[in-house]
C-alpha angles and dihedrals in degrees: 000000000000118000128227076246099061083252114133109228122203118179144060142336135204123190091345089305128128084247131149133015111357141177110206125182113191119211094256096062104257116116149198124220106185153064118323129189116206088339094306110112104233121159128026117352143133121234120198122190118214084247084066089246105137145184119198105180149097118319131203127186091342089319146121098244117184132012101296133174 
């Protein structure tokens, strides 16, 4: 599904809400493999930037949370 954003969102839903393991691409390249809660990432997931920089760790209101790798 296309985003308001322009972001393509792939994963589940949950009372018509962006909830549980998701796989989302923006529209500059970068992406979010994870778990997302009303559309926000929180838990475990792995961000890559389009420059191949990368951050695979723990997430908290749309946020790295934590050190990460």
């Amino acid at each position: 599904m296309e985003l308001t954003s322009g972001a393509k969102y792939e994963g589940e839903m949950t009372d018509g809400k962006l909830t549980g393991q998701a796989q989302i691409t923006y529209s500059n390249g970068d992406s979010y493999s994870g778990f997302v809660e009303n559309g926000v990432k929180t838990g475990q997931g792995n961000y890559k930037r389009a420059s191949g920089a990368s951050y695979d760790g723990s997430w908290a209101k749309d946020r790295m949370d934590g050190s990460g790798t």
